[in-house]
C-alpha positions in Angstrom: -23.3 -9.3 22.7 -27.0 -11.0 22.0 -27.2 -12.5 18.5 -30.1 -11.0 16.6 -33.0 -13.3 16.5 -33.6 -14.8 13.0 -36.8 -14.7 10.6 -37.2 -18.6 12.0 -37.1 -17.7 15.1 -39.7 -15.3 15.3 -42.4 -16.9 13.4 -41.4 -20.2 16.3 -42.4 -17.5 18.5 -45.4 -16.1 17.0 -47.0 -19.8 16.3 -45.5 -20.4 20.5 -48.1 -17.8 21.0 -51.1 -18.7 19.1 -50.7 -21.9 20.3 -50.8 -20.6 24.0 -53.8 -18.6 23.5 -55.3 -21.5 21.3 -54.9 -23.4 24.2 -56.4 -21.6 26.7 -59.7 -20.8 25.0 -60.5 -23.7 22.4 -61.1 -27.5 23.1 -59.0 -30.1 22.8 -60.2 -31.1 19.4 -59.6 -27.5 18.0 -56.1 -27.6 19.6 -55.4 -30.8 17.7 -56.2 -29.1 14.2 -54.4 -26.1 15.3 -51.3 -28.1 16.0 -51.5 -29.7 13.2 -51.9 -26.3 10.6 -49.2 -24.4 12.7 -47.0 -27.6 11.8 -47.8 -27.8 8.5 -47.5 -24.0 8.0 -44.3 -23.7 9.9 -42.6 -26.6 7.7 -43.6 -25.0 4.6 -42.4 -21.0 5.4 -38.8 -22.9 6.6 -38.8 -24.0 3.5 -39.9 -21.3 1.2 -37.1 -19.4 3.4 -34.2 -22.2 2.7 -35.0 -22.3 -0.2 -34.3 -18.5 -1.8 -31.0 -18.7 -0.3 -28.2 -19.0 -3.0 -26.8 -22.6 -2.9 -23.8 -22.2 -4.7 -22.2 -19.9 -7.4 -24.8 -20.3 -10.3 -27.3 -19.4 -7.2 -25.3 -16.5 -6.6 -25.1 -14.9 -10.0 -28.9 -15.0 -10.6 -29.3 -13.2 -7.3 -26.9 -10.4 -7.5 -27.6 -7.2 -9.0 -24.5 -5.4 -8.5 -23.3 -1.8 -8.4 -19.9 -0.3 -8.3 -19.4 3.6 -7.9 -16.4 4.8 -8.7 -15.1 7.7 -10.6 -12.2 5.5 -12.1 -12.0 2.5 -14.0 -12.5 -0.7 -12.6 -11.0 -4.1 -13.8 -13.1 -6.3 -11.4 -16.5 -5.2 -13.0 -14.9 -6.7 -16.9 -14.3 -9.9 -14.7 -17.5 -10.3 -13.0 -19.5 -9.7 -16.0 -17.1 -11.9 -17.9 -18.1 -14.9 -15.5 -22.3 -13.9 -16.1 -23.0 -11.3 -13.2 -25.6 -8.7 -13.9 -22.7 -5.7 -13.0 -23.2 -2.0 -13.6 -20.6 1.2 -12.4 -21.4 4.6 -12.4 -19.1 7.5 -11.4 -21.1 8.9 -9.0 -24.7 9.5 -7.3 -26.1 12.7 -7.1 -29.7 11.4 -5.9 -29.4 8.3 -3.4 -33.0 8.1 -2.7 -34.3 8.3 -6.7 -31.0 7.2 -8.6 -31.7 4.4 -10.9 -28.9 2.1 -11.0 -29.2 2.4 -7.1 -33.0 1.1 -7.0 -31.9 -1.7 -8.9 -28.9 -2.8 -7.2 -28.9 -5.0 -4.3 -25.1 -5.1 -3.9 -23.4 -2.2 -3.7 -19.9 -1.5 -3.5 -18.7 2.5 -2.6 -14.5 3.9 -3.3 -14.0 5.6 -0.2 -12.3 8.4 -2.3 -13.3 11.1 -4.7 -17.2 9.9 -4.5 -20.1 11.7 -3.1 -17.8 15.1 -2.6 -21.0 17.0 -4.0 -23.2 15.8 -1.6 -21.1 14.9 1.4 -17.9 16.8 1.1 -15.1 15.6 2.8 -17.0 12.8 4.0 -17.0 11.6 0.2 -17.7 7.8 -0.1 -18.4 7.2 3.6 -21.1 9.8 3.6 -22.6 8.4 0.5 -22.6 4.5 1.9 -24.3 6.0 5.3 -27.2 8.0 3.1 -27.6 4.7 1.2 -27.8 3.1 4.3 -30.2 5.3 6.2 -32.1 5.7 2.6 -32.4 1.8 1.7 -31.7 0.0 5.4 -31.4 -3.6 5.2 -32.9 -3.8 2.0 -29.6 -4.1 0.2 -25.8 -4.2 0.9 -23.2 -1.7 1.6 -19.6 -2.6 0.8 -16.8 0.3 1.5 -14.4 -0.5 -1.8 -11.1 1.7 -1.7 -7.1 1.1 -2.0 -6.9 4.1 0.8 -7.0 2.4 4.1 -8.2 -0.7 6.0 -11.0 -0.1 7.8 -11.8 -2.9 9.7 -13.4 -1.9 13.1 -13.7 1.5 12.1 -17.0 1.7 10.2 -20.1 -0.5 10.3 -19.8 -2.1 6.6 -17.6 -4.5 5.0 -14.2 -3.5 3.4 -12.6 -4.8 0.3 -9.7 -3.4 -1.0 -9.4 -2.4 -4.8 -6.0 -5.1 -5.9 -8.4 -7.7 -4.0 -8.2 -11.2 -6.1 -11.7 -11.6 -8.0 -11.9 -14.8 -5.4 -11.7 -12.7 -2.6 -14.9 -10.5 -4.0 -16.7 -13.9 -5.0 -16.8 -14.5 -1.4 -17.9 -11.4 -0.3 -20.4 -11.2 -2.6 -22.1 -14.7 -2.1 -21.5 -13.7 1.8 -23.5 -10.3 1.3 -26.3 -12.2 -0.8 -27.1 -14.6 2.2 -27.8 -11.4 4.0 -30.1 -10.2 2.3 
């Protein structure tokens, strides 16, 4: 399967392009300053981009805003917000598109069961994390968070399962916020 094409990628493109066309209707003295800005410009939006990425786990909790929604209790949102993450939980949404905690959030993680029934019915959590996704896009994350199956290969989001060590949802988290 082809690999998506990065955000460096394309702009190597686009200034591949403008240099072509520079080329073929400017001198060479204007293709010299050209060069030169596209180089300068290019070094400086690769590293603007580097640079927002989160470096390591201080970088990580300044850049996650995270939401859990579940209609039970959950003992990893005391422990992230013990260790300084900006956590919240909610039972349920009932608006995806104008819910507040959900504008905020830019993590967030959906139980599989007994969420979304109003909305989605038996689809529960699964049809709430596909609204979220069709409503938001890649804009934030979509994690599927539930102790009632694995579903690896069957969906198009990221499992974790509820009795998963706080490591394990470090990982995934700081994995999710490079995505973003």
């Amino acid at each position: 399967m082809l690999n998506k094409i990065n955000k460096n990628q394309g702009v190597l493109a686009f200034f591949g392009l403008l240099l072509s066309v520079a080329f073929f209707f400017v001198n060479l003295k204007w293709l010299v300053a050209v060069i030169i800005m596209i180089v300068i410009l290019l070094m400086a939006g690769v590293y603007l981009y580097e640079k927002r990425k989160p470096r390591n786990f201080k970088d990580t909790q300044k850049a996650s805003r995270i939401l859990f929604v579940d209609d039970k209790d959950c003992q990893i949102v005391t422990n992230l917000r013990r260790n300084n993450f900006d956590v919240r939980k909610i039972d349920d949404i009932l608006s995806p598109a104008t819910d507040i905690d959900v504008l905020w959030a830019n993590i967030i993680f959906v139980d599989y069961k007994d969420v979304g029934k109003k909305l989605f019915g038996k689809k529960e959590g699964l049809g709430l994390i596909t609204e979220l996704k069709r409503v938001y896009g890649n804009k934030k994350r979509y994690i599927i968070y539930s102790s009632a199956q694995n579903f690896d290969g069957l969906v198009e989001f990221p499992y974790i399962r509820k009795n998963a060590s706080y490591d394990e949802f470090i990982s995934l988290i700081a994995a999710e916020i490079i995505r973003l």
